[in-house]
N, C-alpha and C positions, 0 to 999 in steps of 0.2 A: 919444319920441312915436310912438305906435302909426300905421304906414301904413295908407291906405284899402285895401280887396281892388282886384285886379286879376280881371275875370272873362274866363270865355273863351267869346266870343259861337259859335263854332264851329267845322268847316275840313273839310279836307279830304285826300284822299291817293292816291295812284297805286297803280295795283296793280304789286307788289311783283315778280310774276310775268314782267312783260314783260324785253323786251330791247332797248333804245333805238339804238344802233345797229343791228342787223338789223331795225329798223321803217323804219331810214331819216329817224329820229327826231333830234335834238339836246337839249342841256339848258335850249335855249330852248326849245324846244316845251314840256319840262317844266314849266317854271316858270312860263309860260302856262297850260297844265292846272290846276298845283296854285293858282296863284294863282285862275285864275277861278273855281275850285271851290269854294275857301272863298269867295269872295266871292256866290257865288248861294247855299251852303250857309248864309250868314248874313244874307242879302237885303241886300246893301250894294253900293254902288257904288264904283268903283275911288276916285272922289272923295272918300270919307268915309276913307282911309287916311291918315292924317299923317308916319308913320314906317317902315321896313322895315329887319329884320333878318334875316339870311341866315347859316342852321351849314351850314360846307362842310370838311368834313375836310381835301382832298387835292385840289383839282380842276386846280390845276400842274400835279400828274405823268399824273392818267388822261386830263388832255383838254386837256396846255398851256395854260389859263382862269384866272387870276387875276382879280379886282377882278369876284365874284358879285354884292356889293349894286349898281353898275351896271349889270350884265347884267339882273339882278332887273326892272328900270324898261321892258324890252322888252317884257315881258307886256303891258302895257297903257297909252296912252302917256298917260293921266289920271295915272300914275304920277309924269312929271317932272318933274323939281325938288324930289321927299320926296327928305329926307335917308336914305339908306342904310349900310348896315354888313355886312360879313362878319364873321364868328367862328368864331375855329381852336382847337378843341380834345382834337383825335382825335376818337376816337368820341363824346365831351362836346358836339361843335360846336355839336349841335341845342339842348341843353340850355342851354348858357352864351349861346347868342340868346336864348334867352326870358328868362333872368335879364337881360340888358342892355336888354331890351324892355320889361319891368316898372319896371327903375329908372326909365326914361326916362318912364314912365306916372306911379309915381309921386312924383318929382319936378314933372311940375307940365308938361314941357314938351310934352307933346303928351296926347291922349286916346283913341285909336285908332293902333293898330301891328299890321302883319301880320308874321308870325314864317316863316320859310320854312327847312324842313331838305332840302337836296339831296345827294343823292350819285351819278357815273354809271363804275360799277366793270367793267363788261363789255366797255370799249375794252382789255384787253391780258389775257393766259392767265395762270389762276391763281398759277405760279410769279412772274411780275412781279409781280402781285396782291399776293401774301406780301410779297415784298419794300418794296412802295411800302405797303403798312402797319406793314410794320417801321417806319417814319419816326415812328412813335407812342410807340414805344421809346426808347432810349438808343442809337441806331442804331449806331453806332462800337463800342460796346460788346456791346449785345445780337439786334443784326441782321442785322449787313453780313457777306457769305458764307455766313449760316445760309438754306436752305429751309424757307418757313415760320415763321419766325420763332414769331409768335404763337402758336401751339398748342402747342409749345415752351415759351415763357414761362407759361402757362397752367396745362399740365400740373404745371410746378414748383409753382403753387401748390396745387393736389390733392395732390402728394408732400408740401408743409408738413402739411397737414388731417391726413394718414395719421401722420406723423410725431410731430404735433405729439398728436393725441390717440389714437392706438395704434390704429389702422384696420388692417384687415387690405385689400388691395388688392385682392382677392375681395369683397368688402362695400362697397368706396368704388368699385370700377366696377359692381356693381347698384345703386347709386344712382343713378347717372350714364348707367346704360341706363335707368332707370325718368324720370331727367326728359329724356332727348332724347324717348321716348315722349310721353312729356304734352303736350309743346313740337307735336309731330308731330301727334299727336290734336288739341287744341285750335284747332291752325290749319288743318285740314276745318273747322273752322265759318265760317272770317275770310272773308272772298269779295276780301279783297286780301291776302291772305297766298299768299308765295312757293311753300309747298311743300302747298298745300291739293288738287291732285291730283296729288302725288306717290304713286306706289306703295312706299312702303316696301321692301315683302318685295320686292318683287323688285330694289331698287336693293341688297338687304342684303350682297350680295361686297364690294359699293366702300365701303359706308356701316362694314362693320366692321373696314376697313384701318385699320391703326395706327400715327399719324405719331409719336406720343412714347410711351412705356410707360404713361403718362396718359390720352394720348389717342387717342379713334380718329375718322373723316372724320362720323359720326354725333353727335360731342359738340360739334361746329364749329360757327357762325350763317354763314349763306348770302352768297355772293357778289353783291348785289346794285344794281338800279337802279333809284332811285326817291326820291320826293320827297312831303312834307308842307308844307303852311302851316295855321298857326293864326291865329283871329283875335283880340286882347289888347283889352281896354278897359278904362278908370276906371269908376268907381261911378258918376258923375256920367253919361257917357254912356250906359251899359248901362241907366240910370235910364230915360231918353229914348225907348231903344233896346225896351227892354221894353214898354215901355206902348203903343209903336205896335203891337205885337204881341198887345198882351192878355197881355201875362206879365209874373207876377211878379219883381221884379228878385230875390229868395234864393232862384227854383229855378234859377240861372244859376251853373252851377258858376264855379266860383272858388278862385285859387291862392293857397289858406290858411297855408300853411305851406315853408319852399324852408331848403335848405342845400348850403353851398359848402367842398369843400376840395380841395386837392393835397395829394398826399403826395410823396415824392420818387421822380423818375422813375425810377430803377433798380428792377428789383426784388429785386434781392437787397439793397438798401438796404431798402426796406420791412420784406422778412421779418425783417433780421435787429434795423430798428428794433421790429418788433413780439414781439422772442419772449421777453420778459417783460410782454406786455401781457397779457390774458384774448383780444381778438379779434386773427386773424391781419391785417385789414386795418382796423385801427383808425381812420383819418383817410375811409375808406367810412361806416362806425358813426357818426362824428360827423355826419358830412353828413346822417346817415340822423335820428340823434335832434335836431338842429338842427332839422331839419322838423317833427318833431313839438313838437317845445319854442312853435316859433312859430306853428304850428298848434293849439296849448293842448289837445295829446289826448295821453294816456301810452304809446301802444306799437301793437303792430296789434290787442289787441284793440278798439280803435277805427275799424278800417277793413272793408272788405270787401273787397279782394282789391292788387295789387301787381300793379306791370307793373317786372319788374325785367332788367338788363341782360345776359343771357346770353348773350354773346359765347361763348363757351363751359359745360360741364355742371360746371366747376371754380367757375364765379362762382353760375350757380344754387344750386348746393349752397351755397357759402359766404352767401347772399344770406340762408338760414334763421335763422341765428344774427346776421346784423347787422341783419337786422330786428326783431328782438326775439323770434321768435315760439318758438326755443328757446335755451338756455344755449351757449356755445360748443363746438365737440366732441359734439353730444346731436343733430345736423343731420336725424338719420338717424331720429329718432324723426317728426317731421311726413312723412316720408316713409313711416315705416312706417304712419305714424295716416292717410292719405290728407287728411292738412292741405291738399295742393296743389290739390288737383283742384278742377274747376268748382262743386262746392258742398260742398266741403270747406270747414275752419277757416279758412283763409286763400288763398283761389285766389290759385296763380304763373300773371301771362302769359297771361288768357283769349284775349288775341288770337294766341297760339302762341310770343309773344318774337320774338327774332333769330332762334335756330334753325329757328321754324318759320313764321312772318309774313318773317321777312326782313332784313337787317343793312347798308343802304345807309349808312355810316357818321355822317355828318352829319346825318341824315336822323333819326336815329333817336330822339334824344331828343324831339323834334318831335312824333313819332310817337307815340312811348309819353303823352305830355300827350293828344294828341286820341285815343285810346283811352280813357284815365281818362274825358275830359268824355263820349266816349258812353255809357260806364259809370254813370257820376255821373246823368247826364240820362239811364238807362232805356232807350239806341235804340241799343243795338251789338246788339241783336236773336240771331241765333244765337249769337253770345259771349257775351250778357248774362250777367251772375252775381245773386244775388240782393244785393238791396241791405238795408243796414238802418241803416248808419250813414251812407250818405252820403259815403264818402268810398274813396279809392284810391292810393295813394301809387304815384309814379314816380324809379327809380334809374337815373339813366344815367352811365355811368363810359368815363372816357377813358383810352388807354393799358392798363397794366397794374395798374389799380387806383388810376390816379393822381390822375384828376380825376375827383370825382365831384358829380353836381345831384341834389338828389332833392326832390321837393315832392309835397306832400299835395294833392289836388285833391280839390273838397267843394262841400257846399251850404250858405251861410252867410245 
């Protein structure tokens, strides 16, 4: 039996740029911010929320804070007594809340849920940093004692790309300077993106240091603090909800399409399950065409742009071919064709990605949904891309390719 949509009445988000401790700040105050934002962004009162869902990577180790969805309820105290939830799923965490926000939509047992992605990464120096993201890994295996970890793991999968389809490593790092560029361009337009008055050129000694033969400090997503909520409803109340407004309930974007997989955490498990497949990260691909199967549209060229997970310039690149847009190993053609760019074939990442909006981890799947719906609704303003279809697909992946959400976000 076909489920009703789930639409997304609005939300809201932090700039990406700040730094919460040196504000003197907490992640209460946070979730205060991002909470009352969406909620004046969607004209609703704390009282109209029935549920709350909360993606928090790691908040244990950066700020000793366990049990988020209670914390959650200090925003605002109309809040107490909704049932809450955290969800852990690496950098997935934002993403796998809104899937358990949906279900709970449409199942029947509530009608309104707020979705909150937090993350507060700026309590301890980059080298810890690395290491307490290592924990997203196979840590004992591919973490513990390495600095860094992630970039590291990352890079290997670039050295698959090159390997796997006969790149020469002069040709797959111009790729990879062409999309931290875009990523970096792009987010000068976000006005909550992390690196939107960054000077480039002149950070360029540190930015072209080279932590793996892969990679250098420029193909990385940012160390950040910062939080998003979205707000989820049924048909039946957006119904309600619209017509107090004078709007129609199908220009209310809506979460048409979603796909869910893990693959197995190692990644040298992954590669070496993948190297008779055609895609190097196959169990990404499904998640990817799942969305589309259930959104009943055949590939991007039915969308108009993708907000996809670039933790690093190794997943951007590989994101070309799991999205359909070319054949595997061919990545470098949308790259050479300006497929990416803002009114190219397929804009990557209008609002900059990770790398250049920002990468609070939890936070971020969160993130990339309420980007789509400004897209979708017309009002992300200096990042708007042209519309035509209607729709925007979002890929958030946890780990090293392991968990991945990805949903088509549209007007139905």
């Amino acid at each position: 039996m076909e489920k009703a949509l789930i639409r997304i009445l609005g939300g809201y988000q932090t700039d990406f740029a700040r730094n919460w401790l040196k504000e003197g700040g907490s992640i209460v105050d946070a979730l205060k911010e991002c909470i009352s934002g969406a909620l004046e962004a969607t004209e609703l009162n704390a009282s109209a929320i029935e549920t709350i869902h909360v993606g928090n990577a790691a908040a244990e180790l950066f700020l000793s804070q366990a049990h988020l969805g209670a914390l959650s309820l200090e925003a605002d105290t109309s809040l107490r007594g909704l049932p809450s939830a955290r969800h852990e799923a690496a950098c997935a965490s934002g993403g796998v809340a809104v899937l358990a926000a949906t279900a709970e939509l449409q199942a029947g047992r509530y009608e309104v849920a707020i979705v909150i992605g937090i993350e507060q990464m700026k309590t301890v120096n980059p080298e810890t940093c690395g290491d307490f993201l290592g924990t997203a890994s196979w840590y004992e295996k591919e973490s513990k004692g390495f600095e860094f970890p992630f970039p590291k793991l990352f890079g290997k999968l670039g050295a698959e790309y090159m390997d796997r389809f006969n790149l020469q490593h002069d040709e797959y790092s111009e790729c990879q300077d062409y999309l931290s560029s875009l990523m970096f361009k792009n987010a000068r337009r976000n006005p909550n993106a992390q690196t939107r008055n960054w000077d480039i050129q002149a950070k360029s000694a540190k930015m072209d240091m080279r932590i793996s033969p892969e990679i250098t400090v420029k193909d990385c997503s940012q160390i950040t603090d910062g939080a998003t909520a979205i707000v989820l409803a049924t048909e039946n109340y957006t119904r309600t909800h619209a017509k107090g407004r004078g709007l129609a309930v199908d220009s209310i974007p809506a979460i048409l399409g979603w796909g869910h997989t893990t693959a197995p955490i190692s990644l040298s498990d992954k590669l070496s399950e993948s190297s008779n497949h055609a895609y190097v990260l196959p169990h990404a691909r499904k998640a990817i065409t799942d969305a589309y199967k259930r959104a009943n549209i055949s590939g991007p060229s039915e969308l108009d742009a993708y907000e996809f997970h670039d933790c690093f310039t190794t997943t951007s690149y590989a994101s070309i071919d799991l999205v359909g847009l070319t054949l595997p190993g061919e990545n470098h053609k949308a790259i050479e064709g300006g497929w990416l760019e803002m009114h190219g074939k397929l804009p990557l990442n209008p609002s900059g990605g990770l790398i250049g909006a920002g990468h609070p981890v939890g936070a971020t799947g969160v993130r990339q949904l309420l980007d789509s719906y400004l897209q979708v609704s017309g009002i992300a303003d200096a990042y708007q891309v042209p519309m035509k279809q209607n729709r925007v697909l979002a890929v958030n992946i946890g780990g090293s390719g392991t968990t991945t959400v990805a949903s088509v976000i549209g007007t139905a």
